[in-house]
N, C-alpha and C positions, 0 to 999 in steps of 0.2 A: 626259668620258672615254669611251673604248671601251667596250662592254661585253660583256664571255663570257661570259657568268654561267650555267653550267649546261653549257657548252660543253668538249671535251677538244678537246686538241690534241695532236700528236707533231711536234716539231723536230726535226731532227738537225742533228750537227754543234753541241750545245745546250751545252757545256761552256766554252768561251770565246768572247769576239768577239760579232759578229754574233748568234748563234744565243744564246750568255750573257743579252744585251741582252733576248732575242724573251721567254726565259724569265721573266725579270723583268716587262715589259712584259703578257705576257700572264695570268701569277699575280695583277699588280694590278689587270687589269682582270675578273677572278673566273674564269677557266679554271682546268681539268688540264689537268696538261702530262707528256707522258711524254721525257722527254730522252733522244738518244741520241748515241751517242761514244763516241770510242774513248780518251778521258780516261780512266780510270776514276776516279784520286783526284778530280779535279776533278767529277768527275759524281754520285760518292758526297756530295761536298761541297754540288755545289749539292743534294740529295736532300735532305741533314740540315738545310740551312738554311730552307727551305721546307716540309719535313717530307713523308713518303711519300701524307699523305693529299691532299695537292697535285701532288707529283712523283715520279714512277716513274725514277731511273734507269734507262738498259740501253746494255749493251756492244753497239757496232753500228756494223760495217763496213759501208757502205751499199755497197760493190760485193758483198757478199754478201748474195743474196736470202734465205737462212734468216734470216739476223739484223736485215734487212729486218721479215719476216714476226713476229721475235720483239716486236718492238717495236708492230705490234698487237694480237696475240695479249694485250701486259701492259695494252693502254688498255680493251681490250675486259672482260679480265680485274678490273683496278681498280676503273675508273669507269664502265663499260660500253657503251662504245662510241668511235666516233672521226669529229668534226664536223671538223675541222683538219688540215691536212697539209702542214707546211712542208718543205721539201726543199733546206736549207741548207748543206748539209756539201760540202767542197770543200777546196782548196788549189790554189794557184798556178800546176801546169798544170809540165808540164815544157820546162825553160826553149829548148832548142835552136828553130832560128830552120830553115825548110824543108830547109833545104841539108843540116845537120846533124841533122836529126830520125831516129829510130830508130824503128821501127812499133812495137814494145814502149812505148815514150814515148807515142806518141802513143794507142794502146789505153786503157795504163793514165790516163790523163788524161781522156778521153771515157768510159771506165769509171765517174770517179768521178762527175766533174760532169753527165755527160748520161744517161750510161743508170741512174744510180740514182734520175734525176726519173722518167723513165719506167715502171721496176720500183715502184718506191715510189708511183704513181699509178696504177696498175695492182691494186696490190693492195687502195689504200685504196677502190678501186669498191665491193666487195660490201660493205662496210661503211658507206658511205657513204648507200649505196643504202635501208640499216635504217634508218637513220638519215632518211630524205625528204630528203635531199641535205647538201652540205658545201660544204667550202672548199679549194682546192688551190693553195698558194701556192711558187713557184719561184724563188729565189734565181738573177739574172742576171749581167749587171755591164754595164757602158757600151762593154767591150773587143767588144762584141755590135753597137757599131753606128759605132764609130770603134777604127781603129790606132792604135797605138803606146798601149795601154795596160796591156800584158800580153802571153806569148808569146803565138802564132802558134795553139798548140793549145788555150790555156785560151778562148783570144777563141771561136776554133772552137765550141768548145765552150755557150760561151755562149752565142753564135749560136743553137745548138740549141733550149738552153732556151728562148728566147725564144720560137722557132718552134712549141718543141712545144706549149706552154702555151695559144696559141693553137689551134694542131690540136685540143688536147683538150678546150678550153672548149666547140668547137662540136660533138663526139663527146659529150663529156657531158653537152652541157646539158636532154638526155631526162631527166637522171635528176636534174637541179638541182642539181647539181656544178658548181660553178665554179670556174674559173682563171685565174690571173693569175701576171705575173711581176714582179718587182724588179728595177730594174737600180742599182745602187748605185756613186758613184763612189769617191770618194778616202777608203775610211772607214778611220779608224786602229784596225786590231787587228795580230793576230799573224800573218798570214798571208804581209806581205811580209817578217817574218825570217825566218818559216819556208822560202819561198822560196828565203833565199841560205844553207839550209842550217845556223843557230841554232838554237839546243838551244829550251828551250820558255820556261823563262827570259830569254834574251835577245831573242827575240822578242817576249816581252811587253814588256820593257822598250824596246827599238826603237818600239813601239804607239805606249807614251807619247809617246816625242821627234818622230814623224811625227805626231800629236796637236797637238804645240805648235809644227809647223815648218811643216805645210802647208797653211797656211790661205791664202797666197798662190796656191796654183794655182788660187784658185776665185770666183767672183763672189762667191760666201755672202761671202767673207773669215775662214771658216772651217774647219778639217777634219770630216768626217762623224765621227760615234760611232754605237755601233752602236745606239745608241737612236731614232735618226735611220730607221732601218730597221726596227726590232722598229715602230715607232710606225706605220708604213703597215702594216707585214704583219698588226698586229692590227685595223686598218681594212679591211683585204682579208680577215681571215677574219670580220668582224661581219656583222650582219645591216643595219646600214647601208650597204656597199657590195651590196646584192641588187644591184643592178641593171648591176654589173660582174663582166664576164667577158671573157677573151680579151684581154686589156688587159696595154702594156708598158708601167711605171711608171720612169721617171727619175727616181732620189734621187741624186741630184750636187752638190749647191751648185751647180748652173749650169756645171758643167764644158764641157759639151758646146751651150752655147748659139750657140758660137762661137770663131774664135783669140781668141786672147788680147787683140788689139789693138782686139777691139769689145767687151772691158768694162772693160781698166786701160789710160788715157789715157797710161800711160810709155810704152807699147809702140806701136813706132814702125811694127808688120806689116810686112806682104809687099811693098810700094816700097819703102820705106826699105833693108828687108833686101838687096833686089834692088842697088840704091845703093849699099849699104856704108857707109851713114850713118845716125848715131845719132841720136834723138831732141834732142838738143842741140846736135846737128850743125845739123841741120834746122830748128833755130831761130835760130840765127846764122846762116844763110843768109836767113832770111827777115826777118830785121830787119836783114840788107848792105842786101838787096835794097828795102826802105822806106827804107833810109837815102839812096839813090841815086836813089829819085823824087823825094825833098827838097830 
């Protein structure tokens, strides 16, 4: 198992999903953790279930640098310092496609997911720095290195991350600060209800059913959970990845290893497609065609 033991971390985005996962993940492997979100039942909840002297809730709009700030100020406060810094908190990006994009749209989407990795690793330096170095971990996604998995501005956006994580590994590594990012594929939380605009409830309940339905888009032959993710990120903040930084981690089930038709033998690719014939098409042709050398 990982191990933190002595180590504080701050998530954000820690109240459901992905970040829910990290907290979990990272409590069992002996961290603090100070959770932040704009949940607040949910954050209060995960607090009392772990208890304050493991988990610090805090309300935190990560496009606001005060409340940024608040959430070290409580780690430093707590438990006395800050080894960790995941920078997880996000949503789905606003959905318009170039043509129709609004620059309000697009701000507020790079607001969330890209400049709050930047503010929030900005900050965690001087603290870090007390500390003779840390951990800097950056929630990506796969829309960062292939289309068509997400709008136009979250992908953007991701992009970023990925870039920046690298920029900063090699800016910080004076100080023994390292970074890394995640890029995670098909993982079933709330994020794509929340997307089409579902209350917080159906969203979750959405999770489940993409949970149990999309295991077909992926070589694993299963969908990601968010434990899938917490379980790298708490390898990326241990002291056994020292020797990584600057580094973009695919957690996909193999999504991106390829089309389709070079890991499930139904799928007939790009001839066939071009063809207009099916996989059984294309086999009844080919056993006319053995039938006629005979």
């Amino acid at each position: 198992m990982t191990d933190l033991s002595g180590k504080t971390a701050i998530i954000t985005g820690a109240a459901s999903g992905i970040g829910y996962a990290g907290v979990e993940v990272f409590i069992a492997a002996g961290a603090n953790v100070v959770a932040g979100d704009l949940q607040d039942e949910k954050g209060k909840a995960l607090e009392a279930r772990f208890g304050s002297d493991r988990v610090r809730y805090v309300h935190c709009d990560v496009t606001k640098t005060a409340d940024l700030k608040t959430l070290f100020e409580t780690a430093e406060e707590a438990f006395g310092g800050v080894d960790i810094l995941w920078n997880n908190a996000g949503h789905g990006g606003t959905p318009s496609g170039v043509e129709d994009l609004d620059e309000d749209g697009f701000d507020t989407t790079i607001a969330l997911l890209l400049k709050s990795c930047f503010v929030g690793t900005k900050l965690a330096v001087p603290y870090m720095k007390k500390r003779g170095g840390g951990s800097v971990i950056n929630t990506s996604s796969i829309s960062a290195v292939c289309a068509g998995y997400a709008p136009i501005t979250y992908s953007v956006a991701k992009k970023g991350v990925a870039h920046f994580s690298k920029l900063a590994a090699a800016e910080l590594s004076k100080y023994k600060i390292r970074v890394n990012a995640i890029l995670p594929g098909f993982i079933a939380t709330s994020i794509f209800g929340a997307s089409l605009g579902l209350s917080r409830e159906q969203a979750d309940q959405m999770a489940a059913m993409v949970e149990q339905q999309g295991g077909r888009m992926q070589p694993a032959g299963r969908t990601g959970v968010g434990a899938d993710i917490a379980e790298m990120a708490a390898f990326l903040a241990s002291d056994k990845s020292g020797f990584i930084t600057g580094g973009e981690f695919l957690v996909d089930g193999g999504m991106t290893v390829g089309p389709r038709h070079s890991w499930d033998e139904t799928d007939g690719g790009p001839l066939l497609d071009a063809l207009g014939i099916s996989v059984e098409q294309a086999e009844q042709m080919r056993l006319a065609m053995e039938a006629e050398k005979n």
